[in-house]
C-alpha positions as CSV (number, residue, x, y, z in Angstrom):
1,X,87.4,99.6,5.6
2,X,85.1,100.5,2.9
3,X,85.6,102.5,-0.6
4,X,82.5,104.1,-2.0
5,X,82.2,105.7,-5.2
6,X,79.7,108.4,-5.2
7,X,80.4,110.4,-8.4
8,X,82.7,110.5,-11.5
9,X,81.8,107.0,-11.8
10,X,81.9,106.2,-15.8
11,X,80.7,110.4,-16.1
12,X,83.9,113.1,-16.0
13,X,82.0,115.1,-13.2
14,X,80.2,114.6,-9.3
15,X,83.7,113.7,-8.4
16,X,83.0,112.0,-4.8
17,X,84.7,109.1,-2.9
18,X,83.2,107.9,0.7
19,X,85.7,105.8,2.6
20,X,84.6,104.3,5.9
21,X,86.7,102.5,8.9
22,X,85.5,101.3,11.7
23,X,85.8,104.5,13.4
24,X,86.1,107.3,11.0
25,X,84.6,109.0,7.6
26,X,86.8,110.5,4.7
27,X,85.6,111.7,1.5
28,X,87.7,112.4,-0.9
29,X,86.3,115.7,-3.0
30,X,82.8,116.8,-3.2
31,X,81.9,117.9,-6.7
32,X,78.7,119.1,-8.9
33,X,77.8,116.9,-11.4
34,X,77.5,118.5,-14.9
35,X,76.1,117.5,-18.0
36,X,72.6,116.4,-19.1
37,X,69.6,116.7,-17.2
38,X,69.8,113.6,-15.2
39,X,73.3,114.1,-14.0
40,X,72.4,117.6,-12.9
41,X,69.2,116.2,-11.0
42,X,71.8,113.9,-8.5
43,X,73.1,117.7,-7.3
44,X,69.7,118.0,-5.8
45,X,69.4,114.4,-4.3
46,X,70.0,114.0,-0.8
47,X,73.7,112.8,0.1
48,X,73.9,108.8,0.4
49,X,75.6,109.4,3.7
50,X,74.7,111.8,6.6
51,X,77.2,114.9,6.3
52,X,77.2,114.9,10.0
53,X,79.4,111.9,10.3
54,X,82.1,112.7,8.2
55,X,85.1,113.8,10.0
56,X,87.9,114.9,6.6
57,X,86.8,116.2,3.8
58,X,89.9,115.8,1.4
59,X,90.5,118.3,-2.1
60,X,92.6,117.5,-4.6
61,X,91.7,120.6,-5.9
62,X,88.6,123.6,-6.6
63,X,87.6,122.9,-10.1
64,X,83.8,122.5,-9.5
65,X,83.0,119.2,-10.7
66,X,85.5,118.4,-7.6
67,X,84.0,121.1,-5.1
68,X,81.4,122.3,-5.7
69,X,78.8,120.5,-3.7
70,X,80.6,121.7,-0.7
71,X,78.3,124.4,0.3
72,X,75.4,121.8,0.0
73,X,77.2,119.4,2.2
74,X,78.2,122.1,4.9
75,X,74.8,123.1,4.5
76,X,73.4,119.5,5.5
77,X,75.4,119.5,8.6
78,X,79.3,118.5,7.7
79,X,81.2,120.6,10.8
80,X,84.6,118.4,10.3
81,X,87.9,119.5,8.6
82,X,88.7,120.3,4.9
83,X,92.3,119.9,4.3
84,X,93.8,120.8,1.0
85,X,96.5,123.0,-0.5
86,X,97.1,126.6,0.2
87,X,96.5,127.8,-3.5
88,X,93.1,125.4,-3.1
89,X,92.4,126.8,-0.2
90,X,93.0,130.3,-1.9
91,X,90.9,129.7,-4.7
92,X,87.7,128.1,-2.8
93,X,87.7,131.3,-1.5
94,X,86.3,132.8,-5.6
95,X,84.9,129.4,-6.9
96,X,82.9,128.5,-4.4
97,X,80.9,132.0,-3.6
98,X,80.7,132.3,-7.4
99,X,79.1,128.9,-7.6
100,X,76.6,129.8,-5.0
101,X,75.8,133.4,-7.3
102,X,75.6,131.3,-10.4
103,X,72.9,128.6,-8.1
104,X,71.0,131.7,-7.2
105,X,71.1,133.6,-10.8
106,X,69.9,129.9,-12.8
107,X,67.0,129.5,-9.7
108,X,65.7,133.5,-10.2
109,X,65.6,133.0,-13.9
110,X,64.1,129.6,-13.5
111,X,61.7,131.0,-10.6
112,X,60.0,133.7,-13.4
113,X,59.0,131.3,-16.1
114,X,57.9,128.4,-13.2
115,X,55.8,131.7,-11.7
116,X,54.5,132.5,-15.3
117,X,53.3,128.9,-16.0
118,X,51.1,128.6,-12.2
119,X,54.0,126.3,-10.7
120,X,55.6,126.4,-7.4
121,X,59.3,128.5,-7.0
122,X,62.0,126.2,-6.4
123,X,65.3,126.9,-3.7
124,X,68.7,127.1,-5.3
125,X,70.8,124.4,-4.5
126,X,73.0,127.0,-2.1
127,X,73.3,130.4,-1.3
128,X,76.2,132.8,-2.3
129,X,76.4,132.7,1.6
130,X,76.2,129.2,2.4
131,X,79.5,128.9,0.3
132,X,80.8,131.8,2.1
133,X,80.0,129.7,5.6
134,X,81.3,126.4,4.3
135,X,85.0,128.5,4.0
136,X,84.9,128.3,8.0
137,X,86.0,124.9,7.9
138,X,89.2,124.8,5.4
139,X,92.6,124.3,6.6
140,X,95.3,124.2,4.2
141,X,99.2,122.6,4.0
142,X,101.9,122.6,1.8
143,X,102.9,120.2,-0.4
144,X,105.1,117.3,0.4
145,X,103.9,117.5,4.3
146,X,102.9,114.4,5.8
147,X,100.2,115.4,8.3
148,X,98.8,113.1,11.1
149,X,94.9,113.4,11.6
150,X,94.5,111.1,14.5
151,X,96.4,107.6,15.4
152,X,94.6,105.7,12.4
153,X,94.6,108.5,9.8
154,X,97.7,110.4,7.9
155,X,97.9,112.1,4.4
156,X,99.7,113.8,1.8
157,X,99.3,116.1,-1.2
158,X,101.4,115.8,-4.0
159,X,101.5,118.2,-7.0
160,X,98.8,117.4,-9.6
161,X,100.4,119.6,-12.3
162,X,96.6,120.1,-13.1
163,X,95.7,123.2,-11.9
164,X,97.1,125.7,-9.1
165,X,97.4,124.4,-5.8
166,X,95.7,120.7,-7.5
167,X,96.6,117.6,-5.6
168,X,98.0,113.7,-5.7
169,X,96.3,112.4,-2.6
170,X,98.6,109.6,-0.7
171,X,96.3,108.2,2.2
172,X,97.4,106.0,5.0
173,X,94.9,104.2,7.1
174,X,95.6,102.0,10.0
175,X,93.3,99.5,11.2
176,X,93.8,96.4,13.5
177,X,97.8,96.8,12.9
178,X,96.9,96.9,9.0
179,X,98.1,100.0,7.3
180,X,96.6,100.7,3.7
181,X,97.9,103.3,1.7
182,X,95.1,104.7,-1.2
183,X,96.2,106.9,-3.2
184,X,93.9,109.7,-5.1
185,X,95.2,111.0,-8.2
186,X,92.5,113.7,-8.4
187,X,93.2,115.4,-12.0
188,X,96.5,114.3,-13.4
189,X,98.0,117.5,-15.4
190,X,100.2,117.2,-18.7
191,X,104.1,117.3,-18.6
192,X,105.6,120.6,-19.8
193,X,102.7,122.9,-18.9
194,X,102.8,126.7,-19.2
195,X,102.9,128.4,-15.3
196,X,103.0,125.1,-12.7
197,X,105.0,122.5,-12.0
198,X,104.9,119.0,-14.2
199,X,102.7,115.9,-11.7
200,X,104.9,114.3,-9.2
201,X,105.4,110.7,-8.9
202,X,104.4,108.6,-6.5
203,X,105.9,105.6,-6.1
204,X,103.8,103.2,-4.3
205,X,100.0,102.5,-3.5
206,X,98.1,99.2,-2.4
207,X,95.1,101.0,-3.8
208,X,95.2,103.3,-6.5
209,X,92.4,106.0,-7.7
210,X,92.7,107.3,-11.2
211,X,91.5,109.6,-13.1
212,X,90.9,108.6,-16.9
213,X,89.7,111.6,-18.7
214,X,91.4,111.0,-22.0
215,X,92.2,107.2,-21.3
216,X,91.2,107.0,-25.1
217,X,93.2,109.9,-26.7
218,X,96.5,111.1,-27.3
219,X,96.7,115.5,-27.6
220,X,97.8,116.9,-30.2
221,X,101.8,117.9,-30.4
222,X,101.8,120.4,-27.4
223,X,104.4,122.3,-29.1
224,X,102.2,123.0,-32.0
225,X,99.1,124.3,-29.7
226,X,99.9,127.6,-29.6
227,X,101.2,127.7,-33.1
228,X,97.0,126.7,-34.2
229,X,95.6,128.9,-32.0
230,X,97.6,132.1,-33.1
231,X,96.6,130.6,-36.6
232,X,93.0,131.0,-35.7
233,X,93.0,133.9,-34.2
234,X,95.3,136.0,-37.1
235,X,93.1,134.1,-40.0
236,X,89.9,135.5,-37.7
237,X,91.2,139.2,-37.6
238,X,91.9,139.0,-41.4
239,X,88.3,138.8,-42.3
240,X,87.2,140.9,-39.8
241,X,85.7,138.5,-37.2
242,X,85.9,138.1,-33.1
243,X,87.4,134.7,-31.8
244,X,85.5,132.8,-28.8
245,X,87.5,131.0,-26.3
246,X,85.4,129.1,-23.4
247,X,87.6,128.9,-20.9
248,X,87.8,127.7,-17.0
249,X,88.3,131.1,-15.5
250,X,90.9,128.9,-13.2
251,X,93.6,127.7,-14.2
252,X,93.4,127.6,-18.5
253,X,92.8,131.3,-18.6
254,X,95.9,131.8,-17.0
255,X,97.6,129.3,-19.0
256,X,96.6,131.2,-22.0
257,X,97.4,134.5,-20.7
258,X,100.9,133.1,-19.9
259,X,101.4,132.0,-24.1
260,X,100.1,135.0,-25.5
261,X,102.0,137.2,-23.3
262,X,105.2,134.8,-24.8
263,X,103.6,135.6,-28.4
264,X,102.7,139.4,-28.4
265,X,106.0,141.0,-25.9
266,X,108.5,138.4,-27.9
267,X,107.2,138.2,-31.7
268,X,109.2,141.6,-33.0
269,X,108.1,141.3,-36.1
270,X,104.4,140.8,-35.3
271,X,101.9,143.7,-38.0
272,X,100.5,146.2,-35.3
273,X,96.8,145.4,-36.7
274,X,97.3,141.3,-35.4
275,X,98.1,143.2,-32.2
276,X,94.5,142.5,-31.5
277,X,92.3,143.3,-28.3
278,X,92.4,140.2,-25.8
279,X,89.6,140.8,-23.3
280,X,89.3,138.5,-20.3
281,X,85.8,138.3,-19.4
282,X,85.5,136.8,-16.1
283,X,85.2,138.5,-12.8
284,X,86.5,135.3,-11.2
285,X,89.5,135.1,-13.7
286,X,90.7,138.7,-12.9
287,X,90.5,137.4,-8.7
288,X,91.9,134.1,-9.4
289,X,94.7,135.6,-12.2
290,X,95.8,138.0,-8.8
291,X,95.4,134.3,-6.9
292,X,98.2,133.2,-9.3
293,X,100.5,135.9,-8.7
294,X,100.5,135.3,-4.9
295,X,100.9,131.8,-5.0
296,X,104.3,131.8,-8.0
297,X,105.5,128.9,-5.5
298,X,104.1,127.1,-7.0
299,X,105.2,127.7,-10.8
300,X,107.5,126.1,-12.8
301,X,111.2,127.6,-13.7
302,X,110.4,129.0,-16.2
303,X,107.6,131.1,-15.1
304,X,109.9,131.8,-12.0
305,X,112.9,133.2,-13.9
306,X,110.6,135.6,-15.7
307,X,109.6,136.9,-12.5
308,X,112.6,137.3,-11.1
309,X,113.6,139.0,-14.5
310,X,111.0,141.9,-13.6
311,X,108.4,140.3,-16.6
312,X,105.3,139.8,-15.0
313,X,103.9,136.4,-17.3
314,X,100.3,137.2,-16.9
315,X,100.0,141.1,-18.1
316,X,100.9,142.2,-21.8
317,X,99.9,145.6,-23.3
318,X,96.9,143.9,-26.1
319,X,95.4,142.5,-22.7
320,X,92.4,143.6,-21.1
321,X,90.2,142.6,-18.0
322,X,86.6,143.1,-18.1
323,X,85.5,144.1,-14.9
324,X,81.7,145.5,-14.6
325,X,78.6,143.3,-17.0
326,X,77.7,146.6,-18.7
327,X,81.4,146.5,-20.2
328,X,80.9,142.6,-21.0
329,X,77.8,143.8,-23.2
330,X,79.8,146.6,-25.3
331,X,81.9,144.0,-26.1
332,X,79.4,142.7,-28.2
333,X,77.9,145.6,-29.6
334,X,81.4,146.7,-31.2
335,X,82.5,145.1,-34.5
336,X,86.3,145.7,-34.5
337,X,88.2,142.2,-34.4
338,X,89.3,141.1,-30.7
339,X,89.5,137.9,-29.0
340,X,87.3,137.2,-26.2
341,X,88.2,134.6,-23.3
342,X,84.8,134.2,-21.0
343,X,83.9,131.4,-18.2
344,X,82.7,128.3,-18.2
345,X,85.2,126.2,-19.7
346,X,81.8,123.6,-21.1
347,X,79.5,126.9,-21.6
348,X,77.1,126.0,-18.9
349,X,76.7,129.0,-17.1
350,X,78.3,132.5,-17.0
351,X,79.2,135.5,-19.4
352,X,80.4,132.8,-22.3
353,X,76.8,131.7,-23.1
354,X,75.9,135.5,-23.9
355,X,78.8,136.2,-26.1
356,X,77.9,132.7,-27.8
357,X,74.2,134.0,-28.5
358,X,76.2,137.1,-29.9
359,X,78.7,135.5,-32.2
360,X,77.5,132.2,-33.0
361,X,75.5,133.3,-36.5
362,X,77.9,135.4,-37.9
363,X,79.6,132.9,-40.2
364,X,83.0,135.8,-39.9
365,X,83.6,134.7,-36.4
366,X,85.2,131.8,-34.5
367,X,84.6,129.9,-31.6
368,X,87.9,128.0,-29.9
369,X,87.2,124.9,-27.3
370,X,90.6,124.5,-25.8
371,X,89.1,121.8,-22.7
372,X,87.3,119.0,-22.1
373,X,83.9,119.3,-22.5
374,X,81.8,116.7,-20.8
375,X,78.4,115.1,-22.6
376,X,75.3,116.6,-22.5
377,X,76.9,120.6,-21.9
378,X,76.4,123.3,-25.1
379,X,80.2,123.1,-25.6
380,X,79.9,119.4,-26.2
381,X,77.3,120.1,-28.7
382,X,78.7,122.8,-30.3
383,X,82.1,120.9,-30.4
384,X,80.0,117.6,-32.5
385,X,78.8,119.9,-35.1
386,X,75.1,120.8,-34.4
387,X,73.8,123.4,-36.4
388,X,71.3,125.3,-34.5
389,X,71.3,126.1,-30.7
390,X,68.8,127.3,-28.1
391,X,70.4,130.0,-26.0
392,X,68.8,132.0,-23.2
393,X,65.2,132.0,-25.1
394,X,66.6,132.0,-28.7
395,X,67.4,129.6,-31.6
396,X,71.0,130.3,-32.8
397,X,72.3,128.9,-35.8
398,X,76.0,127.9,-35.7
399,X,77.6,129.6,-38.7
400,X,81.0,130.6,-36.9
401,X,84.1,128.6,-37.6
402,X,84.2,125.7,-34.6
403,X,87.7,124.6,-33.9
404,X,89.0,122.5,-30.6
405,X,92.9,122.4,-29.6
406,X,93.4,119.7,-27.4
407,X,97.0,120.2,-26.7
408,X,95.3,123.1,-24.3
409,X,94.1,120.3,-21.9
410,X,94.4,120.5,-18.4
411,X,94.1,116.6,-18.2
412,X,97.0,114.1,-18.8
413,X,96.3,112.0,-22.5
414,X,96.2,108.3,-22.6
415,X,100.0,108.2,-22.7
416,X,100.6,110.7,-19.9
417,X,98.5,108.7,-17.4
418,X,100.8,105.5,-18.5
419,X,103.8,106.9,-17.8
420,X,102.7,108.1,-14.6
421,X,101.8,104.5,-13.4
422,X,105.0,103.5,-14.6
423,X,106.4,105.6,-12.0
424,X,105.4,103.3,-9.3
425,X,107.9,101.2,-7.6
426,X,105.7,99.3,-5.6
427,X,102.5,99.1,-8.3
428,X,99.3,98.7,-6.8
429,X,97.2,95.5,-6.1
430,X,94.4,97.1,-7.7
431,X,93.5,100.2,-9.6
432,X,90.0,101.8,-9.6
433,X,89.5,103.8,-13.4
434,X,87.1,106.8,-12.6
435,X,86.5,110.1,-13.6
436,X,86.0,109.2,-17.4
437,X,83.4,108.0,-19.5
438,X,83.0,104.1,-20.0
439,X,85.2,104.2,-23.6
440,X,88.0,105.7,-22.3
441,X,87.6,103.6,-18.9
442,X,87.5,100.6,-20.6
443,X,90.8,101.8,-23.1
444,X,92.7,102.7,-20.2
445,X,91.9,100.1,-18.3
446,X,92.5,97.6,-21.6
447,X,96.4,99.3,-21.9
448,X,97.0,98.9,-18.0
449,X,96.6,95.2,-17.8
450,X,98.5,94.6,-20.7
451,X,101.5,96.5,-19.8
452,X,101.4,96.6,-16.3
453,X,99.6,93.6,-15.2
454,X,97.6,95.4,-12.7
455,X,93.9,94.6,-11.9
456,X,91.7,97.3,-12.9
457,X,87.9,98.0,-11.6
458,X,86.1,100.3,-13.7
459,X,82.9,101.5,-10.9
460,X,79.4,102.0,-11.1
461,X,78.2,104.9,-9.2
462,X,77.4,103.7,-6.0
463,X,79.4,100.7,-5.6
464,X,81.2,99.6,-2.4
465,X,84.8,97.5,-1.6
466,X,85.7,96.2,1.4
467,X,89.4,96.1,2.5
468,X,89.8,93.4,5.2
469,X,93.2,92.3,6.8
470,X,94.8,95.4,4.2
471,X,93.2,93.1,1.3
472,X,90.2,93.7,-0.9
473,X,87.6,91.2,-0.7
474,X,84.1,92.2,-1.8
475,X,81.8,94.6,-3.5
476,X,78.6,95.3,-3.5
477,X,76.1,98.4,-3.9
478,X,74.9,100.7,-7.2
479,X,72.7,103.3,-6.6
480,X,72.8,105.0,-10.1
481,X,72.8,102.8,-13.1
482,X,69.3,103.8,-14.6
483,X,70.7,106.4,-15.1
484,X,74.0,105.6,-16.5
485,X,71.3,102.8,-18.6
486,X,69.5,105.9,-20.0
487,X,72.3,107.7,-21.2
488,X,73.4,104.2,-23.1
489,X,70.2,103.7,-24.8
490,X,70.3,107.8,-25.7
491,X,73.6,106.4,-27.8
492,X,72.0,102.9,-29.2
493,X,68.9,105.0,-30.7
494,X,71.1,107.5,-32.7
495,X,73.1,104.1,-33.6
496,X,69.7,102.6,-34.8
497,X,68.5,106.1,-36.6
498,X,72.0,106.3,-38.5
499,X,71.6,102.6,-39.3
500,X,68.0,103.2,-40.5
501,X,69.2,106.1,-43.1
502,X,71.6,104.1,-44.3
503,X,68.7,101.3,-45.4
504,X,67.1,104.0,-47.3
505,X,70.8,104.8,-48.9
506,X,70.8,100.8,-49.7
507,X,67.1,101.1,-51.1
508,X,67.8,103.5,-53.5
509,X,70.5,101.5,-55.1
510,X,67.8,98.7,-55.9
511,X,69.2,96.0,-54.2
512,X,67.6,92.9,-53.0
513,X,63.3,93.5,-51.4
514,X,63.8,90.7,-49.4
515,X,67.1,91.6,-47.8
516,X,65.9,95.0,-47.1
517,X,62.4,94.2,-45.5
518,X,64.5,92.0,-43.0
519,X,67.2,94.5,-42.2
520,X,63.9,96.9,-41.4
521,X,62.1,94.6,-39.4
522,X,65.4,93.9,-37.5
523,X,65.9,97.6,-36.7
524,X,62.4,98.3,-36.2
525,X,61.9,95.7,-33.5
526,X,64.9,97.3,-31.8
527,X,64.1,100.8,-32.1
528,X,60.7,99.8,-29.9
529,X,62.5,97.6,-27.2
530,X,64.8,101.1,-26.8
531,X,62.2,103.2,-26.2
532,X,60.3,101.4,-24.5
533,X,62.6,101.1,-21.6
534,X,63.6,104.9,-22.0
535,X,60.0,105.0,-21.1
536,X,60.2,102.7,-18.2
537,X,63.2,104.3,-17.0
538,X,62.4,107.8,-17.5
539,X,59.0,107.0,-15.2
540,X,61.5,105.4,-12.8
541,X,64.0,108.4,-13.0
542,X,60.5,110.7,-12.6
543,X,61.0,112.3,-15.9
């Protein structure tokens, strides 16, 4: 048997696992890669596999940096199974057409300037109805079922407590006698989340797939999330500004809709003028919000026992959904305070990226990150401070108010993902650290050994294991290091830049000629051995 890694290799998206027996192919998710310009590029490259010979396609759950390549697959000629969870199975149903509109929409707009500058049109990456084709070949189950695939393949999903309907993945394979068990941990949710259920435990693996988002990190006091957002948003209203919220139109837009339907029905004493307009702008959030509502199975308790108690926990009176794009538009010709809540969650595509160009420069306004957002996408940017944007044609300065709550996260922190090992009765021989970037790998993976004494392998993209007689014995492969190499020596320059103004600090102070010329020579000779193999790999990469 053979474990591939494919995507979310050292990167948080392109999730994408190939594992081979002698007889059959699995892959576990089958996401878009998002990000910079080079991570974007792999959506386009052909598969490393032929998607004719895989038999399971395995979900842990629809977010789209873990689904969203499965139109393009399809598309290549995949005509096996797609098992996953009801609610996933649901919610492909929005995600994955929208994806395919959103492919469409970026190729037309790209299409006009290519056609105004003499070049070639290009083809979008897949139709609105080549995700609507690849639906054919879902099949969902519940949680907790053990389901047999054939004599050498069985699996289970396991709640997440990401996202609805997101999955654990427990795998068992048989070969020669041998039965390994992988298991998947797709996203791994926090404890004590608004709506769904907190992640199960699984309690034993010989291989072990985990996710490492926040490997680095702790959130902020959960308890104290909601406390800062309402804090923004009433400090916002007071001066007369609108709040921003980027939001995954799955999954945190509901969790947020749950809170302040807690804060505005419950909060008696609440001024009728903070009673301020919340406007969901996402045709996809309104579909997947009535997703939610048919799918409460899967809630937590408390969610439950307001149902039952005839309070519906995603509709309050201040809230409104924005159905039609002429209504998005108003919204930002209007001045009155209000709260806005648009898709995508790392403003790379969508409704958001309008209201940003709308809102950005008027220093009144604020704009709330309340997810990850991955390197290289505008929310990233935005979050690290920059103070000018381009956006749809135009230069935007940033003059709104910037503010991130972390306690929002769909991902387990640092701690979270350690107490989930912990739950392991049988730990694994060997735990692969993935879906992160290479810090919060390498911190996670740092914390494991030491308190769990548990061999970690932090991947390249592209690498292979073999598992012979149920034991790992080899690697070999990597397919995508220039460009994980590129992205590195992207970070040592702005090291080298920072380290070059702060010579000219330490030359204004008059200190020593000598000592100064040297420091400069030293960073000067390494500023040209940086670029010039971002040169040689950008003609390798065919930049």
């Amino acid at each position: 048997m053979e474990i591939q890694f494919l995507g979310a290799a050292k990167v948080v998206t392109g999730s994408n696992i190939l594992i081979s027996t002698g007889k059959y192919k699995i892959l576990l998710d089958c996401g878009l890669f998002q990000g910079s310009k080079d991570l974007e590029a792999l959506n386009y490259e052909d598969f490393p596999f032929n998607p004719k010979d895989i038999d399971f396609l395995l979900l842990s759950h629809t977010h789209i940096d873990h689904s969203g390549r499965i139109p393009k697959l399809v598309k290549d000629g995949f005509k096996g199974k797609i098992l996953c969870t009801k609610a996933t199975k649901d919610l492909a149903e929005i995600m994955l057409v929208d994806s395919g509109h959103i492919q469409e929409n970026d190729v037309e707009w790209e299409n006009r300037k290519r056609k105004r500058a003499g070049k070639k049109p290009i083809q979008p990456l897949y139709t609105a109805e080549d995700a609507q084709n690849s639906l054919r070949y879902f099949e969902s189950a519940l949680y907790q079922q053990k389901i047999t695939l054939n004599e050498n393949i069985a699996v289970r999903f396991r709640d997440a407590g990401h996202i609805l309907g997101s999955s654990i993945i427990e795998l068992w394979i048989t070969e020669k006698e041998d039965t390994v068990k992988i298991v998947f941990s797709g996203d791994i949710g926090m404890k004590n989340k608004p709506l769904i259920r907190d992640p199960e435990i699984v309690e034993e693996a010989d291989y072990l797939i985990l996710e490492s988002t926040y490997g680095n990190r702790l959130h902020e006091n959960a308890e104290k999330r909601m406390e800062k957002l309402i804090g923004i948003i009433n400090d916002t209203v007071l001066r007369g500004g609108t709040v921003i919220i980027p939001s995954f139109a799955v999954g945190r837009t509901q969790e947020l809709i749950y809170e302040l339907n807690k804060y505005y029905e419950y909060t008696e004493e609440l001024e009728t003028f903070l009673r301020v307009p919340i406007y969901i702008d996402s045709p996809m959030a309104l579909s997947a919000t009535e997703i939610f509502k048919k799918n409460a199975y899967c809630f937590d308790e408390e969610a439950k026992k307001l149902i039952l108690e005839g309070d519906n926990p995603l509709d309050f009176d201040n809230l409104y959904f924005v159905r039609d794009h002429e209504e998005s538009m108003r919204l930002n010709e209007v001045n009155y305070p209000k709260v806005i809540i648009s898709a995508s969650g790392m403003c790379t595509a969508g409704r958001i990226r309008h209201h940003l160009k709308h809102n950005l420069w008027k220093a009144n306004n604020s704009v709330v990150f309340v997810g990850y957002q991955a390197e290289g996408t505008l929310g990233r940017i935005l979050k690290d401070g920059v103070k000018k944007v381009k956006l749809l044609g135009e230069d935007i300065a940033v003059l709104a108010e910037i503010h991130s709550i972390e306690g929002f996260s769909g991902h387990g922190d640092q701690q979270d993902l350690l107490n989930w090992i912990g739950g392991f009765k049988k730990k694994p021989k060997r735990i692969f650290l993935v879906h992160g970037e290479e810090d919060a790998s390498h911190t996670l993976s740092q914390l494991i050994n030491n308190k769990y004494h548990v061999p970690t392998t932090i991947p390249n993209m592209g690498y292979s294991f073999q598992v012979e007689d149920a034991v790992l014995k080899a690697y070999s492969g990597e397919i995508l290091e220039p460009i994980q190499r590129k992205e590195n020596i992207k970070k040592e320059l702005q090291q080298v830049y920072d380290q070059f103004e702060n010579l000219v600090t330490k030359s204004n102070r008059l200190m020593d000629d000598k000592l100064l010329k040297k420091d400069y020579d030293h960073l000067k000779n390494k500023l040209l051995e940086l670029q010039r193999e971002l040169l040689d790999l950008s003609i390798l990469l065919g930049d």
